[in-house]
DRENDO-1510 file (C-alpha; in Angstrom, 1 decimal, always signed):
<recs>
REC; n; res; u; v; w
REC; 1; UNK; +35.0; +16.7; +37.1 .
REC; 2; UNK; +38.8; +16.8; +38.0 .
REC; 3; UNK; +37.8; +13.1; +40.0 .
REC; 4; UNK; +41.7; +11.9; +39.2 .
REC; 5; UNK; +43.7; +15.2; +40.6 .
REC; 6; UNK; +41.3; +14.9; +43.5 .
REC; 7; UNK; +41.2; +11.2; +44.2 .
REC; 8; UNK; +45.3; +11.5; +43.8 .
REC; 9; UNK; +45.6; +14.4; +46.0 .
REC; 10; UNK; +43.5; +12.5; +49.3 .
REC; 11; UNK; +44.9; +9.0; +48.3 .
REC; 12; UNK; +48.2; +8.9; +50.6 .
REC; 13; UNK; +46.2; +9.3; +53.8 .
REC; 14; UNK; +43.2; +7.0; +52.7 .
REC; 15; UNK; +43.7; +3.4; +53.3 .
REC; 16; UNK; +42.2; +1.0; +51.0 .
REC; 17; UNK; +41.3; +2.4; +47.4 .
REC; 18; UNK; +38.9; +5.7; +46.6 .
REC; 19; UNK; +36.1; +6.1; +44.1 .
REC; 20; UNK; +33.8; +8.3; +43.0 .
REC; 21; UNK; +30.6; +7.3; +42.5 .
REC; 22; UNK; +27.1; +7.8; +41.8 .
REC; 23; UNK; +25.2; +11.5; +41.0 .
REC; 24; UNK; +28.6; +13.0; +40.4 .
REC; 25; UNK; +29.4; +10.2; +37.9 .
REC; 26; UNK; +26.1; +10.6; +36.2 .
REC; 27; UNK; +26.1; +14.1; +36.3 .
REC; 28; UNK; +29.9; +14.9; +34.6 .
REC; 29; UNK; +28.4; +12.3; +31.7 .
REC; 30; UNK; +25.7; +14.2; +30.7 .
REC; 31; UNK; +27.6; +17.3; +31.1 .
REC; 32; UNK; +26.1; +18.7; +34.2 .
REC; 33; UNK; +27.8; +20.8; +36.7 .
REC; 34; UNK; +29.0; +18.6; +39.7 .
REC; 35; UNK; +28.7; +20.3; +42.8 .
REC; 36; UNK; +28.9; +17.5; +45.4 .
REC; 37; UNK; +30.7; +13.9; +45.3 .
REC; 38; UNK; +30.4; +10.7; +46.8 .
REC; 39; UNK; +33.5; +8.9; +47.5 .
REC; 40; UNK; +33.3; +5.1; +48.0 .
REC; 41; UNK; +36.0; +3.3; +49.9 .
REC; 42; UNK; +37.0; -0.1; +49.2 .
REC; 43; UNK; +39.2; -2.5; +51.2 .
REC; 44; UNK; +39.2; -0.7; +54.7 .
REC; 45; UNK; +37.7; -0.7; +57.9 .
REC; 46; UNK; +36.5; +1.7; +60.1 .
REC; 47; UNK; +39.5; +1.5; +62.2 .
REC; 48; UNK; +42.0; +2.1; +59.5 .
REC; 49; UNK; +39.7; +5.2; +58.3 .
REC; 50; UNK; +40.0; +6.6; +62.3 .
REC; 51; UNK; +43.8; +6.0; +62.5 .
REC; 52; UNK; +44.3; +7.8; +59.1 .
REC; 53; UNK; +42.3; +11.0; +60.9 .
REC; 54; UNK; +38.8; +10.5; +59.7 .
REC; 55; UNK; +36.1; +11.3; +61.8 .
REC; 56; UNK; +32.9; +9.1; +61.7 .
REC; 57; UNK; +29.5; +10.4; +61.2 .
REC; 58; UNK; +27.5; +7.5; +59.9 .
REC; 59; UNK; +24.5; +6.4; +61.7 .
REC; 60; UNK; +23.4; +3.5; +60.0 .
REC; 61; UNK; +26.3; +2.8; +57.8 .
REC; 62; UNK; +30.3; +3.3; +58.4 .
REC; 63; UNK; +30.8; +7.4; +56.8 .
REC; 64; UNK; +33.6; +9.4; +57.7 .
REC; 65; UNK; +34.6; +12.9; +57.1 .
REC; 66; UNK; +37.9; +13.8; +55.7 .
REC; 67; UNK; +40.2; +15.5; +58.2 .
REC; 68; UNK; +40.8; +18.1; +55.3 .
REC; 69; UNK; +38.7; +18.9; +52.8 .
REC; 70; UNK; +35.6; +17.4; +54.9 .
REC; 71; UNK; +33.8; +15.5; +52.3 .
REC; 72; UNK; +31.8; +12.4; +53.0 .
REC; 73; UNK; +33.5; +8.8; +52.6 .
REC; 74; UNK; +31.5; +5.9; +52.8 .
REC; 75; UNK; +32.9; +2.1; +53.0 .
REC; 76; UNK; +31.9; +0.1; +50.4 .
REC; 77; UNK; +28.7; -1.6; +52.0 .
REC; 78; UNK; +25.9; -4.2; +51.3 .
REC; 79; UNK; +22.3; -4.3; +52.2 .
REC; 80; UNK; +20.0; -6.8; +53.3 .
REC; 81; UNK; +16.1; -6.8; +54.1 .
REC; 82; UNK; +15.0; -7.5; +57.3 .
REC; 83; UNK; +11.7; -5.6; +57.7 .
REC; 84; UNK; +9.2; -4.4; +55.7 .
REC; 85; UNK; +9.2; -0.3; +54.9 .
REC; 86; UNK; +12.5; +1.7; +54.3 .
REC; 87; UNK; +14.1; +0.9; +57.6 .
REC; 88; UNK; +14.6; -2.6; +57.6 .
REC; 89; UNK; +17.9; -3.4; +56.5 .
REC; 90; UNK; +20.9; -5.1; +58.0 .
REC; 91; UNK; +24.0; -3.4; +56.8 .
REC; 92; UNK; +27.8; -4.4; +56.0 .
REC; 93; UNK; +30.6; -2.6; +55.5 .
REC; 94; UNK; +34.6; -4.2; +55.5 .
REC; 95; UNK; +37.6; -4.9; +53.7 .
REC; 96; UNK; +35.9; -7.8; +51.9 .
REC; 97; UNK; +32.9; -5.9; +50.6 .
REC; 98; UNK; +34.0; -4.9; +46.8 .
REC; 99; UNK; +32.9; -2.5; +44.6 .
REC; 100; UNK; +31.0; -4.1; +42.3 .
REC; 101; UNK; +28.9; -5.3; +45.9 .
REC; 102; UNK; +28.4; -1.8; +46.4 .
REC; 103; UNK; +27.3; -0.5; +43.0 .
REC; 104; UNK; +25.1; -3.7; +42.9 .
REC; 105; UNK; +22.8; -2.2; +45.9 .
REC; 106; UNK; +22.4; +1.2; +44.3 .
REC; 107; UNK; +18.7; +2.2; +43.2 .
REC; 108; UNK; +18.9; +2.4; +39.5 .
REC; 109; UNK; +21.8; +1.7; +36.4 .
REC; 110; UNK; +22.7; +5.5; +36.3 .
REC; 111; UNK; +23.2; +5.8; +40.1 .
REC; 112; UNK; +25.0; +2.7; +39.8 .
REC; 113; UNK; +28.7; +3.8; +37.9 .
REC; 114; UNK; +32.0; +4.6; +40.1 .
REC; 115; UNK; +35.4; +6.6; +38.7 .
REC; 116; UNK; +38.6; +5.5; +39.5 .
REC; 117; UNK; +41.6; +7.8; +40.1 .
REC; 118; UNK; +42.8; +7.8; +36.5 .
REC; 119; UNK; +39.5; +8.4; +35.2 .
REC; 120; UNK; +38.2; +5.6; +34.4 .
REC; 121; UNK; +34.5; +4.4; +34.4 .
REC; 122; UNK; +33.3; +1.6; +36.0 .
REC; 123; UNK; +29.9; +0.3; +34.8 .
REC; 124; UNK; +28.9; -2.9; +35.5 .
REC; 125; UNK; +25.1; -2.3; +35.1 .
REC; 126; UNK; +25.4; -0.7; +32.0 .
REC; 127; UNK; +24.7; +2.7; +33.1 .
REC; 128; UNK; +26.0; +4.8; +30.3 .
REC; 129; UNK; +23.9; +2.7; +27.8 .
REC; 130; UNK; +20.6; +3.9; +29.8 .
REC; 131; UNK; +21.9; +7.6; +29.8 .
REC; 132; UNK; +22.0; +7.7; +26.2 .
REC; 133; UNK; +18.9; +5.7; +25.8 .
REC; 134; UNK; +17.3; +8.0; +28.0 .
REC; 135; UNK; +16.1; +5.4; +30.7 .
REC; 136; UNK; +15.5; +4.9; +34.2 .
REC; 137; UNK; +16.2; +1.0; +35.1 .
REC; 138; UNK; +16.9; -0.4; +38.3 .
REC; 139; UNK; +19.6; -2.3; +38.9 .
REC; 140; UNK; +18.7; -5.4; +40.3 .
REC; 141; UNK; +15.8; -6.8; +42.1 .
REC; 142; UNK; +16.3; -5.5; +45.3 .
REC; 143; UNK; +15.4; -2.2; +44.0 .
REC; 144; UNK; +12.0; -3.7; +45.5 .
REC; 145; UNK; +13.1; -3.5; +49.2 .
REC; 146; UNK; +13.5; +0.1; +49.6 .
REC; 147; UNK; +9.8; +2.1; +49.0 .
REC; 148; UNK; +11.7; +5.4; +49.0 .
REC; 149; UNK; +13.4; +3.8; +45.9 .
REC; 150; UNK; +10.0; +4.5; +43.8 .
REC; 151; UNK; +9.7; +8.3; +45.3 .
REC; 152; UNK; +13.4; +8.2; +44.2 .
REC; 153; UNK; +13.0; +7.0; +40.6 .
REC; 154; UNK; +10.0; +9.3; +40.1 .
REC; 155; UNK; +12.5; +12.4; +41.1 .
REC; 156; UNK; +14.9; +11.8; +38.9 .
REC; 157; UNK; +12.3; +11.6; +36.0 .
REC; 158; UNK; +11.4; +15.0; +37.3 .
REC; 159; UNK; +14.5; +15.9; +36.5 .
REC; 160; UNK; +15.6; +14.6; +33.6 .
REC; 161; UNK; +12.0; +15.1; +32.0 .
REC; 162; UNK; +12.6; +13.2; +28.5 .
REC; 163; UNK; +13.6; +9.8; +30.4 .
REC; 164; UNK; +11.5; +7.2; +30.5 .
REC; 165; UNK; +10.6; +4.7; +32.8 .
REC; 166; UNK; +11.9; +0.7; +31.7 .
REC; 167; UNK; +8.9; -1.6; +31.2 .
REC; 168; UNK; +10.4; -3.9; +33.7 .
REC; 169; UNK; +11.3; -1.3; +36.2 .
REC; 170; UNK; +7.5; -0.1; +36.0 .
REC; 171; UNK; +5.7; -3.8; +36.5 .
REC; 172; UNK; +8.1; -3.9; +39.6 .
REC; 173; UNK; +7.1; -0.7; +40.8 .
REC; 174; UNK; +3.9; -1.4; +40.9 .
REC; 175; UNK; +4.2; -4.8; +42.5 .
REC; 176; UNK; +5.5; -3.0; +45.5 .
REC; 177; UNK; +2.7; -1.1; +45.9 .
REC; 178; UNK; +0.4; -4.1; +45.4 .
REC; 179; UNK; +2.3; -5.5; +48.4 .
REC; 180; UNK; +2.4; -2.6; +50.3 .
REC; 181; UNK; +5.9; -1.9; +50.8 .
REC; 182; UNK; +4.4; +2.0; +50.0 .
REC; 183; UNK; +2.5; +2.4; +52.9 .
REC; 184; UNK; +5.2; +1.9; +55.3 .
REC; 185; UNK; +7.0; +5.5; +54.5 .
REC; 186; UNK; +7.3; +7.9; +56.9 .
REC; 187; UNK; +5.6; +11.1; +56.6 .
REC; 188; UNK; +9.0; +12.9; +57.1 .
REC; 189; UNK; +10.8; +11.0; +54.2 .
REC; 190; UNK; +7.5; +11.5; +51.6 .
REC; 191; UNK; +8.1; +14.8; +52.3 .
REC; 192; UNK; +11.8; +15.3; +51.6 .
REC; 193; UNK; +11.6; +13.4; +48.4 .
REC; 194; UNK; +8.2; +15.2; +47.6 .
REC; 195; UNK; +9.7; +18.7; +48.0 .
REC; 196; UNK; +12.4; +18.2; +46.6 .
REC; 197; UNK; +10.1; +16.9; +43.5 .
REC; 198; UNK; +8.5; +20.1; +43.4 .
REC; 199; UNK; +11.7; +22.2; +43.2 .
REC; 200; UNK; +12.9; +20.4; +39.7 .
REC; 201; UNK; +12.7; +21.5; +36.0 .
REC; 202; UNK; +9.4; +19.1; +35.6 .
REC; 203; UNK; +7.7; +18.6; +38.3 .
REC; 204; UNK; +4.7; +17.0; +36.6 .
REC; 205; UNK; +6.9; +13.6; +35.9 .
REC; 206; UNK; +6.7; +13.2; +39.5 .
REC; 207; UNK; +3.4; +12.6; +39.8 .
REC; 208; UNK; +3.0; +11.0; +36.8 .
REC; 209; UNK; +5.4; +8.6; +37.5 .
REC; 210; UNK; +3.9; +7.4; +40.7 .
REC; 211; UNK; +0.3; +7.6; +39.2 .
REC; 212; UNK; +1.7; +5.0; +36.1 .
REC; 213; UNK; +3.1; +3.0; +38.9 .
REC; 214; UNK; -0.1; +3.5; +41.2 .
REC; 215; UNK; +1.8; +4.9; +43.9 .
REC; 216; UNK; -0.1; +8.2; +44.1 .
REC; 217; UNK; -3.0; +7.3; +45.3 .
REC; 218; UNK; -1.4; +5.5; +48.2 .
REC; 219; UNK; +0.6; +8.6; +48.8 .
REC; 220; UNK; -1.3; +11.6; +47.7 .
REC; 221; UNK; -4.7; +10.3; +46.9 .
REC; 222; UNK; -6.2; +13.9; +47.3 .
REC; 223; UNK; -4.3; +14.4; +44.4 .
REC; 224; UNK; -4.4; +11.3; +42.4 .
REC; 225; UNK; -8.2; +12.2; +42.7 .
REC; 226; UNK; -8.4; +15.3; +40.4 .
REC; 227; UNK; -7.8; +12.9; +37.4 .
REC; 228; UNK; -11.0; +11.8; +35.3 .
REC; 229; UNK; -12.9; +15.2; +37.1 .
REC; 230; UNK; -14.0; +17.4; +34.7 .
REC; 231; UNK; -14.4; +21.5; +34.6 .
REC; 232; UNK; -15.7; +24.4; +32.2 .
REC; 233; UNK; -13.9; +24.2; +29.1 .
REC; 234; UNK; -14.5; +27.8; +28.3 .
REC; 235; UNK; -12.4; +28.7; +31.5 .
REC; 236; UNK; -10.7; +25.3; +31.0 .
REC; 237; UNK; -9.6; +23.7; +27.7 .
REC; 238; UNK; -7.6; +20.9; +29.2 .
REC; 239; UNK; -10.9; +20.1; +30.8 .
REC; 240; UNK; -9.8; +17.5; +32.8 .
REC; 241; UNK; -8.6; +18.6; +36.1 .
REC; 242; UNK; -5.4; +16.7; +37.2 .
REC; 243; UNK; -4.0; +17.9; +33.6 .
REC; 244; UNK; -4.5; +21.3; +34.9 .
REC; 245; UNK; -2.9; +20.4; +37.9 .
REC; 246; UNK; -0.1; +19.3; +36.3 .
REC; 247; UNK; +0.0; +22.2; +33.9 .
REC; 248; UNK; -0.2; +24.6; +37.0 .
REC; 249; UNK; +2.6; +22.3; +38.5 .
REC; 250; UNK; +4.7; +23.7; +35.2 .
REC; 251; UNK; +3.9; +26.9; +35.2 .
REC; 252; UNK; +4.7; +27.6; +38.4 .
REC; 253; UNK; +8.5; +26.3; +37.5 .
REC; 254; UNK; +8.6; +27.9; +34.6 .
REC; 255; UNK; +8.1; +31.5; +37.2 .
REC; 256; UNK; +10.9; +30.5; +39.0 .
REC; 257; UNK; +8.2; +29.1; +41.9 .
REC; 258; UNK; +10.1; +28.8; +44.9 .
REC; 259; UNK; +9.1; +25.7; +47.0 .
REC; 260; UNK; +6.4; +27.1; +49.7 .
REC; 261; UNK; +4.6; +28.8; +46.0 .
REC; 262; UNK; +5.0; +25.5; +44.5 .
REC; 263; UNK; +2.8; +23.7; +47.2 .
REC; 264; UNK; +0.5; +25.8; +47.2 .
REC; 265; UNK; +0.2; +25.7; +43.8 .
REC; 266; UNK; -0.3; +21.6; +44.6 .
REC; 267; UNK; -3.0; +22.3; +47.3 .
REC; 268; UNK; -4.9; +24.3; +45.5 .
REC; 269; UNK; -7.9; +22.8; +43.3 .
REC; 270; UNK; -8.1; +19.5; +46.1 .
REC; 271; UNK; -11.6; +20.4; +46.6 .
REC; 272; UNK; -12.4; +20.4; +43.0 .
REC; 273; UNK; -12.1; +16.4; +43.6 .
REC; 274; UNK; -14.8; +16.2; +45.7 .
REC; 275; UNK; -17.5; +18.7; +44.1 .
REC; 276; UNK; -21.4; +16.8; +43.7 .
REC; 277; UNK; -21.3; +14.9; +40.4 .
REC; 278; UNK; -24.7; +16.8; +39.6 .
REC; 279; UNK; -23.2; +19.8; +39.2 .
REC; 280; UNK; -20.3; +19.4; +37.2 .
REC; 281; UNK; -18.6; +21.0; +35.6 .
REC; 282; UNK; -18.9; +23.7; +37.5 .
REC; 283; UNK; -17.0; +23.5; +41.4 .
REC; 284; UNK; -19.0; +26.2; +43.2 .
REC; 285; UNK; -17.7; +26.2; +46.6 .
REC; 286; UNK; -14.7; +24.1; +46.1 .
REC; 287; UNK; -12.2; +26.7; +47.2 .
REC; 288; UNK; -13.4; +25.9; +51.1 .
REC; 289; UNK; -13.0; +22.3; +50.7 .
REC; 290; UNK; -9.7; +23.0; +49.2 .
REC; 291; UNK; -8.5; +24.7; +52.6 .
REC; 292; UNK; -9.9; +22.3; +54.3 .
REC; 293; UNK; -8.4; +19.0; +52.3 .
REC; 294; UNK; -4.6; +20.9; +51.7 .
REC; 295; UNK; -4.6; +21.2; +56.0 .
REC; 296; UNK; -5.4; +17.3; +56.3 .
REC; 297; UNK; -2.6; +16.6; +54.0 .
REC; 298; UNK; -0.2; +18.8; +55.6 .
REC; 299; UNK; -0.6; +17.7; +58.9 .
REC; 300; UNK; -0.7; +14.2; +57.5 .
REC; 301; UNK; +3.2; +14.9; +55.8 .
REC; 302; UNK; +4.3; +17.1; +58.0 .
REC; 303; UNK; +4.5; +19.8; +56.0 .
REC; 304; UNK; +6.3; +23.1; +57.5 .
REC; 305; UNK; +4.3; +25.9; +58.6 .
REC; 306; UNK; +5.4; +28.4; +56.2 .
REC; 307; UNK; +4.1; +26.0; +52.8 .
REC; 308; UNK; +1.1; +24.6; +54.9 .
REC; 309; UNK; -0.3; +28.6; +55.9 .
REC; 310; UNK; +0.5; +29.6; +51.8 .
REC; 311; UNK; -1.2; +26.7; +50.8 .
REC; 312; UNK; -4.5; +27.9; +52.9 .
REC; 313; UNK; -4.3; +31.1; +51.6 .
REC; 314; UNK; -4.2; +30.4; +47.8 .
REC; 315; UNK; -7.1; +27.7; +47.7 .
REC; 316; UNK; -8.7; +30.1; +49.8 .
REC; 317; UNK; -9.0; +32.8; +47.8 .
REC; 318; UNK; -7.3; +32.1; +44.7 .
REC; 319; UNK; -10.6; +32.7; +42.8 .
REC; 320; UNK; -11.0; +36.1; +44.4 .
REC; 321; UNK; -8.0; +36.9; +42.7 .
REC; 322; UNK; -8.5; +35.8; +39.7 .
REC; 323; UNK; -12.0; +38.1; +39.6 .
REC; 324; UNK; -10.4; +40.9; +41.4 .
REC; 325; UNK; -10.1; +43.4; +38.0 .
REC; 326; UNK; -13.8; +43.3; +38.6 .
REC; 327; UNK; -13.3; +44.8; +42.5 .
REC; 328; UNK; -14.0; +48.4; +43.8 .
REC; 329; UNK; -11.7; +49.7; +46.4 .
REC; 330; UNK; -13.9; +48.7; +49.2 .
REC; 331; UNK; -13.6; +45.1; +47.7 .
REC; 332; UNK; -9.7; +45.7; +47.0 .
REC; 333; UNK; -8.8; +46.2; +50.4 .
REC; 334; UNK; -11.1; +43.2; +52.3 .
REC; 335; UNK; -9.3; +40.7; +49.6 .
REC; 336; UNK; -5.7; +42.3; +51.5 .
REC; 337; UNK; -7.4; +41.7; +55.1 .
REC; 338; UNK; -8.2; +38.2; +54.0 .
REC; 339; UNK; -4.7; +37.5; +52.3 .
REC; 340; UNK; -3.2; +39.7; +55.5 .
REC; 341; UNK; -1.5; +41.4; +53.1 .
REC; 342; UNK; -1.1; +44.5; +55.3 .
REC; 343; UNK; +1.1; +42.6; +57.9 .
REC; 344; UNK; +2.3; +39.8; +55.3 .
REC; 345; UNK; +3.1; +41.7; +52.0 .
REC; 346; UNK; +5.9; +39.3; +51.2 .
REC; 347; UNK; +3.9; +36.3; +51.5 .
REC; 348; UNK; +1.1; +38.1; +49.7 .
REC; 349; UNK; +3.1; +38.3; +46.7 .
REC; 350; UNK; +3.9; +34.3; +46.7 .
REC; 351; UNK; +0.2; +34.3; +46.8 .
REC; 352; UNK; +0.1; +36.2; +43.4 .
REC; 353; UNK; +2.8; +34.1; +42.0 .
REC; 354; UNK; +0.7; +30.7; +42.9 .
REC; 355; UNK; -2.5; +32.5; +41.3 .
REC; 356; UNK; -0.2; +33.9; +38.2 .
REC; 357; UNK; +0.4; +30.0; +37.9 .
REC; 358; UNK; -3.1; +28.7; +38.1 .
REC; 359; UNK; -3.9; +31.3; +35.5 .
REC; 360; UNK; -1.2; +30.2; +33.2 .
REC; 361; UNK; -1.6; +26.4; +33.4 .
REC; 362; UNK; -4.4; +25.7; +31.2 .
REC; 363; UNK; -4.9; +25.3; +27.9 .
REC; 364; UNK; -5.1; +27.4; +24.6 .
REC; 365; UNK; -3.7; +30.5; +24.5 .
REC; 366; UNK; -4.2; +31.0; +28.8 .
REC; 367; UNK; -0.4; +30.3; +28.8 .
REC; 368; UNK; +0.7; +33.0; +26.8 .
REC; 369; UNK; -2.1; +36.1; +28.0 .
REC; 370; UNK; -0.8; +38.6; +30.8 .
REC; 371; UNK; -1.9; +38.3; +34.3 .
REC; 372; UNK; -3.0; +42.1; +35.1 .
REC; 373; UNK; -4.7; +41.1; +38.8 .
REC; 374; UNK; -1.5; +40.8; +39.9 .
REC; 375; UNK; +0.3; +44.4; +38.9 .
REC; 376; UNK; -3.3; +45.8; +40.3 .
REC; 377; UNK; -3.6; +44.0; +43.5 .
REC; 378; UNK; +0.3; +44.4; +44.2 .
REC; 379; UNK; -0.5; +48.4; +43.5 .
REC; 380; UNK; -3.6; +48.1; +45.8 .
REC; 381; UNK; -1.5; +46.8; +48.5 .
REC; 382; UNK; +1.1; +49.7; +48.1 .
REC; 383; UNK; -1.2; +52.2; +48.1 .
REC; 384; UNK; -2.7; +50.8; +51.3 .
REC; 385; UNK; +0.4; +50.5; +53.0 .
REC; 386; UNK; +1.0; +54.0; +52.0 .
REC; 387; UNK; -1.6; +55.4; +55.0 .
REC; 388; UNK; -0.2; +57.0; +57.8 .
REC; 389; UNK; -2.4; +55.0; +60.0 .
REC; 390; UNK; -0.8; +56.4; +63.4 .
REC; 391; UNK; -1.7; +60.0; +62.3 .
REC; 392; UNK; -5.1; +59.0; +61.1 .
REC; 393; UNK; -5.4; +57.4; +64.6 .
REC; 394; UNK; -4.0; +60.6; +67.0 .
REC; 395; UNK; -6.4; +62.8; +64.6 .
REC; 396; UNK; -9.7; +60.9; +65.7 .
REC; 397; UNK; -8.5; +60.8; +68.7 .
REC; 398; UNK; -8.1; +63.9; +68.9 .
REC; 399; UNK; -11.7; +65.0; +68.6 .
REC; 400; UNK; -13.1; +62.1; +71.1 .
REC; 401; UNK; -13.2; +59.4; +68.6 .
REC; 402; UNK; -12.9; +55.6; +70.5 .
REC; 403; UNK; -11.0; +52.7; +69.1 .
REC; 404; UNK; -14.4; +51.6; +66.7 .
REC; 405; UNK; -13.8; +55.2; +65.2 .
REC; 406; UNK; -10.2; +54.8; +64.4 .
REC; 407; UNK; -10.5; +51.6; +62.7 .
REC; 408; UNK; -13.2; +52.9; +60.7 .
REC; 409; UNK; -11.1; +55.8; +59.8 .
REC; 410; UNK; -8.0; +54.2; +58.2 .
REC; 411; UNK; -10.4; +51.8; +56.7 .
REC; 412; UNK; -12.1; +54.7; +54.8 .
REC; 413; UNK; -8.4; +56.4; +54.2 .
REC; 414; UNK; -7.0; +53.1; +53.1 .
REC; 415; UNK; -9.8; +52.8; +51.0 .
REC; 416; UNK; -9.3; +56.7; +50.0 .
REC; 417; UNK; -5.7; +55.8; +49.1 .
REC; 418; UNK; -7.0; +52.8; +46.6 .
REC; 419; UNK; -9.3; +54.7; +44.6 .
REC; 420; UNK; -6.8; +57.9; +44.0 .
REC; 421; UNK; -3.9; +55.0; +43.0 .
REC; 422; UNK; -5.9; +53.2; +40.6 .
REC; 423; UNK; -7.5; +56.2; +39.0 .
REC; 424; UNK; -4.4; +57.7; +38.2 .
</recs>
């Protein structure tokens, strides 16, 4: 991070003194690539930062874009709680609010480190000393006011999966949710931090995280309920279900899940939470309730359409899938209606990807053994897309054959087309 050349380069029209701080700081230190920056301003008001061509942008705080290169610059601001829930703070930016005032309100001790224009680091909270330690503090007790701080917290541990959580930081954590402060976040933020979860290198620390802290079952109890429920270890060795959730949550990073495939993969097993104590271990049936429980949550978070419809499709009929090298043609090609493969085959292959993942996130060897239903279904489908169905169509009706007819006959020669592919 060239933060001096840059910092030098902007400083003659900024007024006050620039730093950068926060993700980009962190980041450079552990050798990451940088590709956005925060820039801090300290000693200004928002006047100056018009008059020297800035154009504000801020809603809730003073942030300003730079007449040239565009970037964000924020004043140096402090917080304080009003209200209960994520929302209710009183904010103040100025000439007389410093920097260490502004590093002081940041969420945790790595977040928390500013650079000045020669390159130097400014840690007050001892930031660099919890990178190498590998540990995720917060920085002062008003970490508690802010709920979206724990959602935060467990993110970063999903990204940086070998940190761990500070003892301290934990018992607070948790004595947020004890009071509450949890249930005041908005379905829209959950979301944004959730998906955004789902999209990092280990996105099984996020959950774990907020089930240490007891946040999960405030925020995705549906989830937090799979843990303790046990299943088949012949077609499970991790027996326990949330641990297959988790592992599922893995595997589908480790495919290169993209985020709607990474839901689903979330949504699917909810049911399994819910299956009659008398017959476990076995979940007969649970598929249905899964559908059913992933569309609660997903209206519940306002989820977007594309995730919440993927997500219905995979705990419908992920277990079809699964059995589908046992499937005849005629079976084949109702599985594709189902999935609406025909019309969807883009989304039908995210469905694959999701049930590639389920298959692969258990234990014993299941991570390591191929996942032949999906090269078969995927050459199902192409074989079925194959069908001229507009000449099977004007050929029935050709000889007097009504609209029940036709369907029936591109049925059959979809059917036809199945049977010759896979035979060869």
């Amino acid at each position: 991070m060239d933060a001096k050349r840059d910092s030098m380069a902007a400083q003659g029209s900024i007024p006050g003194t620039v730093y950068v701080v926060g993700g980009a700081v962190r980041d450079a230190l552990l050798g990451r690539p940088v590709h956005d920056r925060d820039w801090v301003v300290v000693g200004a008001t928002p006047q100056q930062m018009q008059e020297a061509g800035f154009t504000p942008v801020g809603r809730d705080f003073p942030v300003f874009l730079h007449p040239l290169t565009h970037e964000e610059y924020a004043l140096a601001r402090t917080e304080r709680k009003t209200a209960p829930g994520y929302r209710g703070f009183a904010v103040q930016a100025g000439a007389g609010v410093t920097l260490d005032d502004d590093l002081r309100r940041r969420d945790l001790t790595i977040n928390a480190m500013a650079q000045d224009a020669q390159g130097h680091i400014i840690d007050p909270h001892g930031g660099q000393r919890d990178l190498h330690a590998k540990v995720l503090r917060h920085v002062s007790p008003a970490f508690a006011e802010d709920p979206v701080r724990i959602l935060r917290l467990a993110r970063f541990a999903a990204r940086f999966g070998d940190f761990t959580v500070a003892p301290q930081t934990l018992q607070l954590m948790r004595d947020m949710v004890e009071a509450g402060e949890v249930d005041a976040l908005v379905p829209e933020r959950v979301w944004q931090e959730l998906a955004r979860a789902l999209m990092e290198v280990y996105p099984r620390r996020f959950f774990e995280v907020l089930r240490e802290c007891r946040a999960l079952a405030r925020i995705l109890p549906e989830v937090d309920a799979l843990w303790g429920v046990p299943q088949r270890a012949d077609y499970h060795p991790e027996v326990d279900c949330g641990e297959h959730q988790m592992l599922v949550m893995q595997a589908a990073a480790q495919l290169c899940a993209d985020l709607p495939t990474r839901w689903a993969c979330l949504m699917h097993d909810l049911g399994k939470a819910t299956t009659d104590p008398a017959v476990l271990p076995r979940h007969l049936g649970h598929e249905a309730r899964s559908v059913a429980m992933a569309r609660t949550v997903a209206q519940r978070l306002r989820v977007p359409s594309d995730c919440a419809e993927l997500a219905a499709v995979v705990a419908a009929e992920h277990g079809n899938i699964h059995k589908s090298l046992e499937l005849g043609p005629q079976a084949l090609l109702r599985l594709l209606q189902r999935c609406d493969a025909l019309r969807r085959p883009a989304r039908f292959a995210l469905v694959l990807l999701a049930c590639e993942a389920d298959h692969r996130g258990r234990g014993g060897d299941f991570p390591r053994q191929p996942y032949p239903q999906r090269a078969r279904l995927e050459t199902a489908l192409k074989a079925a897309l194959g069908v001229d169905a507009g000449a099977v169509a004007h050929e029935v009706g050709e000889g007097g054959g009504k609209a029940g007819a036709i369907a029936r006959a591109v049925q059959i020669a979809r059917e036809h087309a199945i049977a010759r592919t896979l035979e060869a």
